[in-house]
Legacy VTK file of the C-alpha trace (Angstrom):
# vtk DataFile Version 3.0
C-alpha trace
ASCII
DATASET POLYDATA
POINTS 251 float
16.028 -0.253 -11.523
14.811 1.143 -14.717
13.851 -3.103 -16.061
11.990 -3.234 -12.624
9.911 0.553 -13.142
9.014 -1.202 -16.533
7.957 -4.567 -15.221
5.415 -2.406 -12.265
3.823 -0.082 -14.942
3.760 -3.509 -17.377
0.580 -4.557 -14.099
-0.230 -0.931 -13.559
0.648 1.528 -16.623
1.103 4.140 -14.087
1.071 4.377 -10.503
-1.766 7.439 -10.769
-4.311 4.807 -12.547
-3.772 2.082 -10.151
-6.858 2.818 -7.988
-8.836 3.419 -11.452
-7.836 -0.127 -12.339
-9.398 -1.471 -9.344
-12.202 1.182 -9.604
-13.302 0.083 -12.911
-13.238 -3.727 -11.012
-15.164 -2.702 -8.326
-18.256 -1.744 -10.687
-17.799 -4.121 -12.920
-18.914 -6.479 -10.429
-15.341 -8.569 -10.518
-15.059 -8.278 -6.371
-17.523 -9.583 -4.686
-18.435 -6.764 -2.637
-20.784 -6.164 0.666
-22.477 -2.903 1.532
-22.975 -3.493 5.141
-20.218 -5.463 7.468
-19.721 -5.346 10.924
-16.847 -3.256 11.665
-14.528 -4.030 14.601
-14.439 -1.907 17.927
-12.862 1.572 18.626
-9.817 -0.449 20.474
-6.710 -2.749 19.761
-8.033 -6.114 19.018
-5.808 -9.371 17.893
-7.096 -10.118 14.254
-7.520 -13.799 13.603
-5.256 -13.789 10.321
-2.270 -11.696 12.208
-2.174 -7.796 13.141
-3.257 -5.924 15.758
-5.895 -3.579 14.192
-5.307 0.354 15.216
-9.309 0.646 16.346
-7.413 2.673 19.717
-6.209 5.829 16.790
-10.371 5.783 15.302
-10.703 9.201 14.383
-6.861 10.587 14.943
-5.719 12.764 11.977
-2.412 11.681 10.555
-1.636 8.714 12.330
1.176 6.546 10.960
2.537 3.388 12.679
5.580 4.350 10.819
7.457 7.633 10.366
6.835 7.854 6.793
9.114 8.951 4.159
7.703 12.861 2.758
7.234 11.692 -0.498
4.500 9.150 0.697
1.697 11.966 2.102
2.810 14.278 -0.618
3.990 12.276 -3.588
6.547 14.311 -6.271
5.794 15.046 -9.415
5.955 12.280 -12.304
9.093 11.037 -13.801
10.780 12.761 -10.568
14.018 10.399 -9.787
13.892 8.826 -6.404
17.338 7.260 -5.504
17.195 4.147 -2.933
14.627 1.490 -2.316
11.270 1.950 -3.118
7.623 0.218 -2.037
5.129 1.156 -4.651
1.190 0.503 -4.447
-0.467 -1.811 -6.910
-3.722 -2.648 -7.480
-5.858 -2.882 -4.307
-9.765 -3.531 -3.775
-12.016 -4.658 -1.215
-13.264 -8.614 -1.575
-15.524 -11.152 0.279
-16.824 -14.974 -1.388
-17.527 -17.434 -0.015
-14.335 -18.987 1.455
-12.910 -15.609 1.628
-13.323 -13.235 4.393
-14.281 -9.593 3.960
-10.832 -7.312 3.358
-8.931 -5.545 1.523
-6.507 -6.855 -0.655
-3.617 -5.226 -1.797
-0.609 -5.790 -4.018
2.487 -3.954 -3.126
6.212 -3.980 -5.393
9.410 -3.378 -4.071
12.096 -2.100 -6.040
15.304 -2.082 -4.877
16.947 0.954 -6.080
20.465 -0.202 -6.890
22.557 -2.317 -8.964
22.663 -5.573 -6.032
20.044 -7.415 -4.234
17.823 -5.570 -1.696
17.515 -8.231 1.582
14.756 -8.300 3.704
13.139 -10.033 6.355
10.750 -12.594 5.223
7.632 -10.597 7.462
8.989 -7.430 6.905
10.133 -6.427 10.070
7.235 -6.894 12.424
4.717 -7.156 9.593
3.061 -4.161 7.357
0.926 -1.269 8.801
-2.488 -0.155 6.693
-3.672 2.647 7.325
-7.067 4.213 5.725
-8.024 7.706 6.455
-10.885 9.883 5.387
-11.810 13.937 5.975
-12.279 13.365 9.741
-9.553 11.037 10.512
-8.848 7.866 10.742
-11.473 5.512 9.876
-9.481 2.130 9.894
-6.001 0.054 9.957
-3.616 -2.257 11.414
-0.214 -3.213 11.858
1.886 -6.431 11.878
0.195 -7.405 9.063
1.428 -10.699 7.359
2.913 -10.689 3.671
2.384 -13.242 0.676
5.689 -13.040 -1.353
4.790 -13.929 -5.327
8.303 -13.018 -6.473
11.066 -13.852 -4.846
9.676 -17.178 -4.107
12.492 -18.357 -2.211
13.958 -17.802 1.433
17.790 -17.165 1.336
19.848 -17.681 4.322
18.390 -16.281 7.954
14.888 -16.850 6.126
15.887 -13.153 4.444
14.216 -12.750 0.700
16.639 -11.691 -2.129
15.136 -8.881 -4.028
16.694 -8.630 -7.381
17.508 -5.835 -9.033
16.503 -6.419 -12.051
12.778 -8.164 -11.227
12.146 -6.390 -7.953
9.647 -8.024 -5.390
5.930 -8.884 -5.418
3.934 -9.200 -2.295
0.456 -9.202 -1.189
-1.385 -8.619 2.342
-4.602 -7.517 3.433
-6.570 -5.818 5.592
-9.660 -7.340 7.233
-12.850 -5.572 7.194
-12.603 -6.236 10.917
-9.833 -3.183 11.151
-12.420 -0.899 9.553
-13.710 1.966 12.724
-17.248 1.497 14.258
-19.780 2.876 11.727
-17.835 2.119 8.741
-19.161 -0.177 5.662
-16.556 -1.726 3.562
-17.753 -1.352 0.379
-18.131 2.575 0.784
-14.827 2.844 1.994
-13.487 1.401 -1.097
-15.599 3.670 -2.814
-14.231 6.383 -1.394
-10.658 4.920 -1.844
-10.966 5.786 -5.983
-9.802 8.723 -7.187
-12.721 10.474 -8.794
-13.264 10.464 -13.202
-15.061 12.147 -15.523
-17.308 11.063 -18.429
-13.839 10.203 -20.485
-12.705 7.826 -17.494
-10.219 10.799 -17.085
-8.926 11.707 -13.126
-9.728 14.481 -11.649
-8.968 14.695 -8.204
-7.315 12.680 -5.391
-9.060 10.211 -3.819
-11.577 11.101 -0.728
-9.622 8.815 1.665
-6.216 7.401 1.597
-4.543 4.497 1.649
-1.364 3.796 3.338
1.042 1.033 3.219
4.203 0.680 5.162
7.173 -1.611 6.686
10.311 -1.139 8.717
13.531 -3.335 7.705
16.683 -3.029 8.495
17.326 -4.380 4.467
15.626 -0.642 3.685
18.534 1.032 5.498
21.275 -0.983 5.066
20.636 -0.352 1.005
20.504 3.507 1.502
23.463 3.619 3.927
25.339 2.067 0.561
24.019 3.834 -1.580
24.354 7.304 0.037
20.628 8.205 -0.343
19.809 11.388 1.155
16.397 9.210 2.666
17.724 7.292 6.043
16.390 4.867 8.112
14.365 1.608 7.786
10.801 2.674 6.378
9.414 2.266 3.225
6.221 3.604 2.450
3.279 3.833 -0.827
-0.340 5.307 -0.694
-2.959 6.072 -3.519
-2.211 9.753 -3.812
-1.773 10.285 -7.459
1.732 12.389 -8.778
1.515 15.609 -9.878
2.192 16.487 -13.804
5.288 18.608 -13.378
3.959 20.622 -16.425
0.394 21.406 -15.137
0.470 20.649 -11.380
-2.463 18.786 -11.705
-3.231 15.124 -11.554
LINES 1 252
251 0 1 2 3 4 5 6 7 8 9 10 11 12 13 14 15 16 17 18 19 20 21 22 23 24 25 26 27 28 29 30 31 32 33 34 35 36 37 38 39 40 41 42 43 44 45 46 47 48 49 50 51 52 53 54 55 56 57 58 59 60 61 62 63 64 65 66 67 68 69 70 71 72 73 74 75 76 77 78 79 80 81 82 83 84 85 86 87 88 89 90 91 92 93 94 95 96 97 98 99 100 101 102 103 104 105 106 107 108 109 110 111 112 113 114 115 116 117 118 119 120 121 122 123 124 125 126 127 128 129 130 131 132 133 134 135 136 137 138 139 140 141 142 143 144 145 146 147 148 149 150 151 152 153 154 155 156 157 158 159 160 161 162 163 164 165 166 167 168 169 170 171 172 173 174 175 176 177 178 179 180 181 182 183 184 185 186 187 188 189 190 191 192 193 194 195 196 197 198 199 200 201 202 203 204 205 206 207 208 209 210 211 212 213 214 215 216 217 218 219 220 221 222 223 224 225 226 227 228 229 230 231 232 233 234 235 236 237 238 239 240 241 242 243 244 245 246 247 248 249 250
């Protein structure tokens, strides 16, 4: 577990700098970003890449396709030990070019937690819920949202993906700007989606809105039934809110 910790803070040095990463991106100019999109309706609509985008919740405070795990809406301090399988958030951003529709793109690891293979579903379950809220509720997101696997980049038997131990698992999906609520603008919301900095590049704060990302697998329980975590069932669950310092409380 602790060669596959090392190999996620290797891409992002720590999981509290991972929206800074893409922050710094984002102004650089290295996304190619759009200030004004047309958002999609305040109702359930197919989206064309996969998903079902959660425009029926627009506005609803707290809503989760998944029963999340507590440590994902109030992450523990830094360094704290978290036995089992875990999904942590990579570097995310907000893209459109010209053979690439608007969305969000956003990297996601999986660690397994134990000393053998974690197994899962090649879709992860019925596909990955996003879910993007601001001060007033829920301003966009979607669920059955298809994966890109970069690592494993096989399919084991009953098209299940073996998630080593010792690498862990690297997948990507995203979000289309067509999930975002009526009134929304893309770019803003990724705006809003950075933690805030100081002169130094230093955090200060949480982010405005959160990000969400979450699965159900019956790989996720299966591992912490073996290992006797005290989490139980099948969800796994990351967002952008930074760790605490144990010492100062603070970000």
């Amino acid at each position: 577990m602790d060669a596959v910790l090392d190999k996620v803070r290797a891409v992002v040095p720590w999981l509290a700098v991972a929206a800074v990463v893409i922050g710094m991106s984002y102004q650089q100019g290295l996304f190619s970003l759009v200030g004004r999109l047309a958002p999609g309706p305040a109702r359930a609509v197919a989206l064309p890449e996969g998903g079902v985008s959660d425009g029926d919740h627009c506005g609803a405070e707290g809503y989760h396709r998944f029963r999340l795990p507590a440590d994902v809406l109030s992450p523990p301090p830094r360094d704290t030990p978290a036995p089992g399988p875990r999904l942590v958030l990579g570097a995310y951003g907000f893209e459109q070019g010209p053979r690439t529709p608007a969305r969000f793109s956003i990297s996601l690891f999986v660690v397994p937690g134990g000393k053998r293979p974690l197994e899962l579903s090649r879709t992860l379950g019925d596909g990955v819920a996003v879910e993007i809220e601001g001060p007033h509720g829920l301003v966009g997101g979607a669920h059955g949202l298809p994966v890109t696997w970069r690592e494993p980049t096989g399919t084991g038997p009953g098209h299940r993906m073996r998630v080593g131990a010792r690498d862990g698992g690297v997948a990507e999906v995203a979000l289309p700007v067509r999930a975002l609520c009526p009134g929304q603008e893309g770019a803003e919301v990724m705006r809003k989606l950075q933690a805030p900095i100081d002169a130094h590049n230093t955090v200060t704060g949480q982010p405005p809105y959160t990000l969400t990302v979450s699965f159900s697998d019956p790989g996720v329980g299966e591992m912490r039934a073996s290992l006797r975590s005290p989490d139980r069932g099948d969800v796994l669950g990351a967002g952008n809110l930074i760790p605490l310092d144990p010492e100062t409380g603070r970000v």
